[in-house]
N, C-alpha and C positions, 0 to 999 in steps of 0.2 A: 583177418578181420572176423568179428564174433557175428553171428548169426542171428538173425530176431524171428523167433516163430511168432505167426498169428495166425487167427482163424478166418473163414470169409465168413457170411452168414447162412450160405447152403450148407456150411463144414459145423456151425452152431446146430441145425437142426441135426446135424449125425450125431453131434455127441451127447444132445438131450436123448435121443434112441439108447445108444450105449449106457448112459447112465442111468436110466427108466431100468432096462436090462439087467445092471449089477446090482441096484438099492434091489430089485425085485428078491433078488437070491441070499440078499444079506439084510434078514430083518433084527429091528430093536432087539439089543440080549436086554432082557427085564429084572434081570441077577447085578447088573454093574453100570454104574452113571458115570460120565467122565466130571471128573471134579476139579482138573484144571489139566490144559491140552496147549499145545506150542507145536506149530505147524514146521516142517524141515523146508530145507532148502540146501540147493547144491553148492558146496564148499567156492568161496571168494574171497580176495581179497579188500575188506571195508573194514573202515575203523580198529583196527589191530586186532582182529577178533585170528584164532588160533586154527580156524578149518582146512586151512589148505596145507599143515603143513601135519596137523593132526599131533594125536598123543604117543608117547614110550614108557611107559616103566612109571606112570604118571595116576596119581590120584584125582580125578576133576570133583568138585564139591559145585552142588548147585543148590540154590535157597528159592524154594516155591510156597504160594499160599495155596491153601485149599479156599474154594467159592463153597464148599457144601460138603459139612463132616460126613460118617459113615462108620460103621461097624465095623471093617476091613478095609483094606485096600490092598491096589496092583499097580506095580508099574509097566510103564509101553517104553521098549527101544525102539530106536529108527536107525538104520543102516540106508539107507533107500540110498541114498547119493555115493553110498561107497565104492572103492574100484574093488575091494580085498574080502573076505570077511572077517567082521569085527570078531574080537577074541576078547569076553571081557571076564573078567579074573573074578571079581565080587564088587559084589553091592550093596551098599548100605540105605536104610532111611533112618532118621536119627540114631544111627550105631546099632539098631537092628536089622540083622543078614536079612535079605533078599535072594530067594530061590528059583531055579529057573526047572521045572519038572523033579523036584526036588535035590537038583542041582547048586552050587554058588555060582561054578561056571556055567557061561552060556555064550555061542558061537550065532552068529546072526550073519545069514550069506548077505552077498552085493542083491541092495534094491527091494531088501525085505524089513521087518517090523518084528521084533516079538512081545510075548508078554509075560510078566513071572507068575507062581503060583500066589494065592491069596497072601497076606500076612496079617497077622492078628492082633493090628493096632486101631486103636478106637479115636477117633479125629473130630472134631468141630470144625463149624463152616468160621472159614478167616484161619486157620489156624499154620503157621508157618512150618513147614518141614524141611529139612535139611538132606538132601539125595546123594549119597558121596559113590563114584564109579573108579573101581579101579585096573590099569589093563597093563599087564608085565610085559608087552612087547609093542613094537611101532601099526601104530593103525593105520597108516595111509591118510588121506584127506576123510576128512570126518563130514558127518551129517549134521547140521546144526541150524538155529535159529536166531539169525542173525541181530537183529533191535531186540534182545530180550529184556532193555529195562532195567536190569537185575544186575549183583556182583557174584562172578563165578569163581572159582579160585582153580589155579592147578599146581599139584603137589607134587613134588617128587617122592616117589616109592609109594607103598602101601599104604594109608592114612584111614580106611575104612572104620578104625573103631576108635579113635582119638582127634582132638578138635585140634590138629597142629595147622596153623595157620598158612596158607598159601601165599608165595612173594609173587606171585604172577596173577593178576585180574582181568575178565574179560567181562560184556555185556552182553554176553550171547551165552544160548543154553546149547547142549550138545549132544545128539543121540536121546534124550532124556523127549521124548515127544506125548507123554500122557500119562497121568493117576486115577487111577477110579476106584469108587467108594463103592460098596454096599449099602443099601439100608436110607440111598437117596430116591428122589421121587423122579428122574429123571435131567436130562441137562438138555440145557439152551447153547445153541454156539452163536458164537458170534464171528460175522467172517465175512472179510473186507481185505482193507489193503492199510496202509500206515496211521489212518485214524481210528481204525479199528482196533491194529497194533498197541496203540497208547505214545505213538510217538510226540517226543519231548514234554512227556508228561516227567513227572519229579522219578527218577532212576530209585529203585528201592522201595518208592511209596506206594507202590500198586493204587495207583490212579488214574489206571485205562476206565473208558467207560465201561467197559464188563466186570471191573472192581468194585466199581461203583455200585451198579446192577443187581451184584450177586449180593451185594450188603440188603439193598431194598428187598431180595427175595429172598431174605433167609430164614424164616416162619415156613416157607413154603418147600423145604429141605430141596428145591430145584440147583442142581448147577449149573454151572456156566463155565463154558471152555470158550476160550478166547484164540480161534485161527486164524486171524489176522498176521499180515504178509507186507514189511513195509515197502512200497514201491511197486505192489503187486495191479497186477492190470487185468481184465476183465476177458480183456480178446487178444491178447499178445502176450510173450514171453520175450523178456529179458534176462542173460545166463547170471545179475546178481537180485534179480529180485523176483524170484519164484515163478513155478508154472502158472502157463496160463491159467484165469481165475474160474473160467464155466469145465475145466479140465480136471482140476483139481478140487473140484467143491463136490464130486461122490466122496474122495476118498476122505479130505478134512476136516468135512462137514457133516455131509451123512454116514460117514462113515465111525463116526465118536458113538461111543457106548452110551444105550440109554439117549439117545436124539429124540428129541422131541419138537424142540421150536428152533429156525436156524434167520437169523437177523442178518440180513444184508444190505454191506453197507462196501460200494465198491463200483468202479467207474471212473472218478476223478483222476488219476492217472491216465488214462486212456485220452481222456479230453486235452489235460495242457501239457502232457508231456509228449506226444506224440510232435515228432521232426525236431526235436532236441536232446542232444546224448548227453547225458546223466553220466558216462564211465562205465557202459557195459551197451552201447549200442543205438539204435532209433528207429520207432516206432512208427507205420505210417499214420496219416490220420483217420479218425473213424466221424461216424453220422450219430445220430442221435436215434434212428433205427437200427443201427449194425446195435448198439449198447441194449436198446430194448429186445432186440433178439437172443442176444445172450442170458437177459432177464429169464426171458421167457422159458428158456433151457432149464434153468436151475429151478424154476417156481414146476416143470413139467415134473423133472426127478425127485426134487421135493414131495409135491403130490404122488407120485407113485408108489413112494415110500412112505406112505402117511404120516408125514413130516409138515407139520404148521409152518410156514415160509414167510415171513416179514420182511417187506420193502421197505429202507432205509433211503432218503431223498440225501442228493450230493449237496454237500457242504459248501462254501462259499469261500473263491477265492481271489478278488480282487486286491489285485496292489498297485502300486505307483509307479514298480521298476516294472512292469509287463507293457509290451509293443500295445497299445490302444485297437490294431486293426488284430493282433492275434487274440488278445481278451474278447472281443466282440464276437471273434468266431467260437471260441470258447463260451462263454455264456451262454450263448444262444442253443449251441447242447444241452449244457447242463439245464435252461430252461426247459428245452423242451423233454428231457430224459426226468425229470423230476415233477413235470407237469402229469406224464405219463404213469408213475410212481404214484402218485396221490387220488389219483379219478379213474385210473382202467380198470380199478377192479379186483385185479389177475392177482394182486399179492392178499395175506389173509387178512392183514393189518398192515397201515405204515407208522413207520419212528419216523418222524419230520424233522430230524435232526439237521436240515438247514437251516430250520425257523428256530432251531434251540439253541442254535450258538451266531445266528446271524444279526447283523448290524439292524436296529431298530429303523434307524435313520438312512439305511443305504442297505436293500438288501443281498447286495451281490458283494459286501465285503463280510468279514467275521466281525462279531461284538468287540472291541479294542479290549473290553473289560475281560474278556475269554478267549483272548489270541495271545499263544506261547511266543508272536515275537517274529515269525514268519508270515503272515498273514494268510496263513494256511491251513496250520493245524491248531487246535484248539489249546489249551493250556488244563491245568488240574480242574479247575469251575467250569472250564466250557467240556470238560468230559464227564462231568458230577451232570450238570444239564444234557447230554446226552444218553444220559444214563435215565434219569427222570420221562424222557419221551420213548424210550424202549421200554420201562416199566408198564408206564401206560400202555403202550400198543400190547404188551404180554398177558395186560389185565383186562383185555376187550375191548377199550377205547378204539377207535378208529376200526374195527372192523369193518369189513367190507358186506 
């Protein structure tokens, strides 16, 4: 039987110490923005995606937007979940070589990241690039990204510098965890758990709310890396849907080049998923102070890092098929974790993105007109409207 780590709330205040600790020794590089970032998670098996069983002799091609052009760019590998170290052959971005210390090859041990040298491509904000990885021998289980949204392709053989079409597709990105620009004014993350994600937003149309977003702030040459973790939880870990969220938010959050503002937006998991397995486990349940103290962690590490920190309020999720005596216990969290969000103070700004996609007429369900169909997660217009209320909080509105 699989295992579910959580934190208590004594073990929250440890790891706001630890993370106050690392942002300390790792400040903003002022030379590189991240201008679009996809957070890792440890190989599973969900929706046919190719992690556990990894790559051979295999071309992966993956298609990313930039949120905010640049002078140069770099790309980030992630290894982190690996058992082996990754051996990868060459790397393309639109068919031009990618070097690793003026290398094509580059070796990335178990549970590590690297980065290549600059390359001397000049890029607009929106502008789609084409990333193709290629690796002549068996990887082991791969490091990947599971809801990516996107069509990835995997090639048999070499494919690095010709557009030969892949007969195999997945919707997850792989090893491929970050691009950053030069010549941008810094980046915004965004980082949450599956509505942060963009889940069941249109596959291919990049219409997560951080797409959104990054269009409103493109005058502003800021980017936006989008961390978001679908199924991710705040104060527990699940082995398929990512480390725990106050754990992993130095390394995904503050830890993106060029950080400057980090939007949080995450919790909801924690509330209605807990004492129901999902297919990877179950969660106990948590208070609505256990969820503020985890807040409070990240908003600590935040500030210590001089890092603007923006409280996102949970989203509304009323349906018809949920037990009436579990929704009740439910709500009355997120009331009150959301009450707490908007009047304490503690965050720099709030994005009120439960009022932005909530039912006018009922406000503990989603707008019908902006619910993807789940009564959960928002659809392409209810994440275009959450995009609008994180504009604002980024433009001073709501400031505290």
């Amino acid at each position: 039987m699989r295992t579910t780590k959580y934190l208590a709330v004594g073990a929250i205040a440890a790891a706001a110490t630890l993370f106050t600790t690392s942002a300390q020794a790792q400040p903003p590089n002022a030379a590189w923005s991240a201008a679009w970032a996809s957070a890792m998670q440890s190989p599973t098996a969900a929706d046919g995606n190719w992690s556990q069983a990894g790559f051979d002799h295999q071309t992966i091609r993956q298609t990313i937007r930039l949120s905010t052009g640049g002078r140069s760019l770099r790309i980030r590998l992630s290894n982190l979940y690996g058992t082996k170290p990754l051996q990868v052959t060459g790397i393309t971005v639109d068919r031009t070589d990618v070097t690793f210390h003026g290398n094509r090859r580059t070796t990335i041990a178990p549970g590590r990241t690297t980065t290549s040298d600059a390359v001397q491509i000049s890029t607009v904000a929106g502008e789609q690039l084409v990333v193709s990885l290629y690796v002549d021998g068996a990887t082991g289980p791969a490091t990947f990204h599971e809801d990516g949204l996107t069509t990835t392709s995997a090639i048999a053989g070499n494919h690095l510098h010709d557009n030969s079409p892949g007969t195999a597709t997945s919707h997850a990105f792989y090893y491929l965890t970050g691009v950053d620009v030069t010549g941008a004014a810094g980046t915004v993350v965004t980082y949450g758990d599956s509505i942060t994600n963009g889940h069941n937003s249109t596959i291919g149309a990049d219409h997560r709310y951080s797409d959104d977003l990054a269009q409103r702030l493109g005058k502003t040459k800021l980017g936006v890396a989008n961390v978001g973790i679908s199924g991710n939880l705040l104060l527990h870990e699940l082995p398929c849907f990512g480390e725990v969220g106050v754990t992993r938010f130095r390394r995904d959050a503050l830890g993106q080049p060029g950080v400057r503002t980090v939007i949080v937006e995450e919790g909801e998991n924690d509330i209605w998923d807990s004492e129901f397995n999902f297919g990877c486990g179950v969660t106990p349940r948590v208070t609505a102070d256990q969820l503020i103290a985890g807040y409070r962690s990240m908003i600590a590490a935040a500030r210590a890092r001089g890092v603007r920190i923006i409280g996102g309020t949970i989203t509304p999720f009323k349906a018809d098929y949920m037990n009436p005596d579990d929704f009740a216990r439910a709500e009355a969290i997120r009331t009150q974790a959301n009450q707490w969000i908007r009047t304490s103070g503690q965050y720099d700004a709030v994005a009120d993105f439960a009022r932005a996609v909530g039912d006018p007429a009922d406000e503990q369900r989603i707008d019908p007109a902006l619910d993807s169909g789940d009564h959960l997660h928002p659809n392409d217009a209810g994440y275009a409207a959450m995009a609008v209320v994180a504009s604002e909080a980024l433009s001073g509105r709501n400031r505290r």
